[in-house]
LUMMARPA-608632 format. One record per residue (C-alpha): residue in one letter; x, y, z. Coordinates in steps of 0.001 Angstrom, whole numbers, always signed. Example, Ala and Ser with C-alpha at 12.3 -4.5 7.8 and 13.67 -1.06 7.14 Angstrom:
BEGIN
@type = A east = +12300 north = -4500 up = +7800
@type = S east = +13670 north = -1060 up = +7140
This chain:
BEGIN
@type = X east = -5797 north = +177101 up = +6289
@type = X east = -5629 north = +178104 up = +2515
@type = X east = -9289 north = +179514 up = +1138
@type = X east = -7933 north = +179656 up = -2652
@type = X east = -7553 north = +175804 up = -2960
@type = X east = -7120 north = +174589 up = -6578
@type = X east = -10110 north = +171434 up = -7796
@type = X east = -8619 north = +168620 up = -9449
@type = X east = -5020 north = +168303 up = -10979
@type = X east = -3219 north = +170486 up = -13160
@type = X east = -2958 north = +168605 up = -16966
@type = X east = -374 north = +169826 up = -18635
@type = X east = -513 north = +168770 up = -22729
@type = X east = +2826 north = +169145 up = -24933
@type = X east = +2138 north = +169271 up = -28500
@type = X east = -796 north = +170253 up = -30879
@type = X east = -4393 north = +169700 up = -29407
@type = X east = -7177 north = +169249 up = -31435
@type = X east = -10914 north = +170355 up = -30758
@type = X east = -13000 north = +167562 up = -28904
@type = X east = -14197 north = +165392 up = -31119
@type = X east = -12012 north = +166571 up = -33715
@type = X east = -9784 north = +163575 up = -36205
@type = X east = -6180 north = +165183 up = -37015
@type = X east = -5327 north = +164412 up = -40308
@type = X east = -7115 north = +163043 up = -43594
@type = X east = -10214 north = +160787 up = -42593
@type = X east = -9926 north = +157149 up = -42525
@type = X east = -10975 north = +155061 up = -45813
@type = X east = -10423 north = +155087 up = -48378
@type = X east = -10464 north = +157693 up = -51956
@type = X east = -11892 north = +155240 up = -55176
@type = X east = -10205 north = +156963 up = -58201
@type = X east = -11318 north = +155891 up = -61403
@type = X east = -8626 north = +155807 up = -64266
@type = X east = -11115 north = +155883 up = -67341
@type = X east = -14533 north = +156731 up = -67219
@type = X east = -16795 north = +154212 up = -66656
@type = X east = -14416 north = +152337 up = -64114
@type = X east = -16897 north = +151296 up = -61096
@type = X east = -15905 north = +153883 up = -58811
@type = X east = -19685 north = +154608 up = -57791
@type = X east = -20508 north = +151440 up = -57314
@type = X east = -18022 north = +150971 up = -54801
@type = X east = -18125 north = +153224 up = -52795
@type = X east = -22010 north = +152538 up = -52440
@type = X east = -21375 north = +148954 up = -51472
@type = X east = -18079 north = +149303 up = -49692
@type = X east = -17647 north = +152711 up = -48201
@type = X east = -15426 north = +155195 up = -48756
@type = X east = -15244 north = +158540 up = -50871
@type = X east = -16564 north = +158804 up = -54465
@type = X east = -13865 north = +160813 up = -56588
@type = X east = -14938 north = +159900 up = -59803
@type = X east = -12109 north = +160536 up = -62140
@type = X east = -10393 north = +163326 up = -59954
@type = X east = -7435 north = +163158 up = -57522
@type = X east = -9308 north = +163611 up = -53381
@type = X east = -9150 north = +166914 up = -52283
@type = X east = -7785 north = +168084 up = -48608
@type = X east = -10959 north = +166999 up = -46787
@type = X east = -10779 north = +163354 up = -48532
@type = X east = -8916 north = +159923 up = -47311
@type = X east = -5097 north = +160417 up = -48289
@type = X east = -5565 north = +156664 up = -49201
@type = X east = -5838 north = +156422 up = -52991
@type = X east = -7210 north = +152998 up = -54613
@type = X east = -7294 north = +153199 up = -58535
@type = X east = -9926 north = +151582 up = -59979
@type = X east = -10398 north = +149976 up = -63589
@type = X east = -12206 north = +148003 up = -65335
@type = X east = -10730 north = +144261 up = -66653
@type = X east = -11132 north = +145176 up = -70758
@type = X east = -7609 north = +146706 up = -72467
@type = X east = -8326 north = +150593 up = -72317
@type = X east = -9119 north = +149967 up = -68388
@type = X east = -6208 north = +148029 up = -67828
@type = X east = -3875 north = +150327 up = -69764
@type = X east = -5363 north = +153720 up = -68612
@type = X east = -4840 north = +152009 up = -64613
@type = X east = -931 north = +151626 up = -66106
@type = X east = -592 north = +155095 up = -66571
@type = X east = -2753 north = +156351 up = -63415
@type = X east = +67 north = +154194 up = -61481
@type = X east = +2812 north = +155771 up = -63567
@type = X east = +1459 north = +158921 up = -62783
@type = X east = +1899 north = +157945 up = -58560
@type = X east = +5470 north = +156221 up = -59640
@type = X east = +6812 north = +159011 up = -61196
@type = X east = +5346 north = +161908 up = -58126
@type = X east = +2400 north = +163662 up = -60678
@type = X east = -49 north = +162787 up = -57882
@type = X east = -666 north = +164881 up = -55604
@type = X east = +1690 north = +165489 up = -52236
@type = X east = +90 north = +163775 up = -49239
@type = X east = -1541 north = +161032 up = -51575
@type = X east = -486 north = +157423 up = -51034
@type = X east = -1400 north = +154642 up = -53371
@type = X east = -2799 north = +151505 up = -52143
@type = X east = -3835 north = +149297 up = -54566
@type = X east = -5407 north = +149381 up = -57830
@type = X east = -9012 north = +147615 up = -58178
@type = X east = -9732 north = +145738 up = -61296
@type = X east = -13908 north = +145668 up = -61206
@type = X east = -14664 north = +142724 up = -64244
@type = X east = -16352 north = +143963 up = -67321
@type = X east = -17876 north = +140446 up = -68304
@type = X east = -18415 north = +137585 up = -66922
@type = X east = -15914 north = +134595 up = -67235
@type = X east = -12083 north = +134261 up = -67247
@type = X east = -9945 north = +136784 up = -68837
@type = X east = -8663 north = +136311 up = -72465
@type = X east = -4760 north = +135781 up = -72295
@type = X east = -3449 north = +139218 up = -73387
@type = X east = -5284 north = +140536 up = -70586
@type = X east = -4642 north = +138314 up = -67821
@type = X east = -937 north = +139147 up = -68910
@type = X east = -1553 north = +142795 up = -68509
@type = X east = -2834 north = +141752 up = -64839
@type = X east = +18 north = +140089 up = -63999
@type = X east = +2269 north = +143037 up = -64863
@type = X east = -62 north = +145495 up = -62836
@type = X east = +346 north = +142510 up = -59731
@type = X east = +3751 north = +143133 up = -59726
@type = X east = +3958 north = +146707 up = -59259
@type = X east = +1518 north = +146844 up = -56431
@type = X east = -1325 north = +145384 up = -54651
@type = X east = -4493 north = +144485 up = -56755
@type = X east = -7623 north = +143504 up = -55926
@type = X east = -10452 north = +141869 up = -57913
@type = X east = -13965 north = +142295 up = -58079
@type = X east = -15601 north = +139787 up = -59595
@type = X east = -19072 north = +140537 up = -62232
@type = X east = -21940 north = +140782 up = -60582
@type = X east = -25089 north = +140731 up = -62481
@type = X east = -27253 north = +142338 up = -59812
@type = X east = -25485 north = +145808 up = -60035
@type = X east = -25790 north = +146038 up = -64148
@type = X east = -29586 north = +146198 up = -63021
@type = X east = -28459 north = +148739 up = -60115
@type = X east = -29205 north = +146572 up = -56890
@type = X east = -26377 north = +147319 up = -54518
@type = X east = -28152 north = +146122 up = -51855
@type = X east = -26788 north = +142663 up = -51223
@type = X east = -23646 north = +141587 up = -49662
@type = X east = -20575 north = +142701 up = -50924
@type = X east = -19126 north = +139551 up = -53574
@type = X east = -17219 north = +136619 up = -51925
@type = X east = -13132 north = +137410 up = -51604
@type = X east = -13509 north = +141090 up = -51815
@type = X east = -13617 north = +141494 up = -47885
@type = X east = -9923 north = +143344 up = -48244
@type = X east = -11796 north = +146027 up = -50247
@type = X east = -14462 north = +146081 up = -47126
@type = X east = -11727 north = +147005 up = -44741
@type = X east = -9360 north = +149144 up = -47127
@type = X east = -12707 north = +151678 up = -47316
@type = X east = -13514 north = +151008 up = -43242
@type = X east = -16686 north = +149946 up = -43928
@type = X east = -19075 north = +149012 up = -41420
@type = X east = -21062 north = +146198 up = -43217
């Protein structure tokens, strides 16, 4: 009879191992990027999730997931143009991907022509999504439910509401 007996099985692991509790890689969500001041980036991430970058690429510690956000008027729309030339043509940052861009309105009501042209043009380079005006967050209440059809941008940022 053996007194040196071995408890439990033997794991072996092959490969990296991270810390319990530990996430390999960038965190999940999303990185709002703003491509003119002024875009809505704040907003949503307050109402949708996600990380705040304000006008700056994410850092190391951030999602790898970039969305671009603008707003609807003609500098937003051609400042998101050259934020999206800028991940076409490899000026972003390595380990970035693009996801969409997010057009948040800046008025109420349809989109004058010229714009809605500039849209379309945007649309066919890569995903967009819109966010509609909301009056309640010009007065700062972010409280409410996230706009009807915007429920993509609720699970691009993993968002929990």
């Amino acid at each position: 009879m053996r007194t040196s007996m071995h408890q439990g099985p033997e794991i072996w692991l092959r490969g990296p191992v991270s810390a319990p509790g530990a996430t390999a890689g960038a965190p999940p969500g999303v990185s709002w990027v703003g491509t003119h001041g002024g875009a809505g980036v704040t907003t949503l991430a307050e109402v949708y999730g996600g990380q705040d970058c304000g006008r700056d690429w994410p850092g190391p510690a951030g999602p790898a997931r970039v969305a671009l956000v603008a707003r609807t008027h003609a500098a937003g729309l051609a400042a998101a143009g050259r934020a999206l030339d800028a991940f076409r043509h490899g000026e972003a940052p390595p380990g970035l991907g693009l996801d969409s861009v997010v057009l948040v309105a800046d008025a109420p009501g349809r989109l004058p022509r010229p714009l809605a042209r500039q849209v379309r043009l945007l649309e066919a380079a890569v995903a967009v999504h819109r966010v509609p005006w909301v009056p309640a967050w010009r007065l700062g209440d972010l409280g409410g439910p996230p706009p009807r059809g915007t429920g993509a941008l609720t699970r691009l940022a993993g968002a929990d509401r």
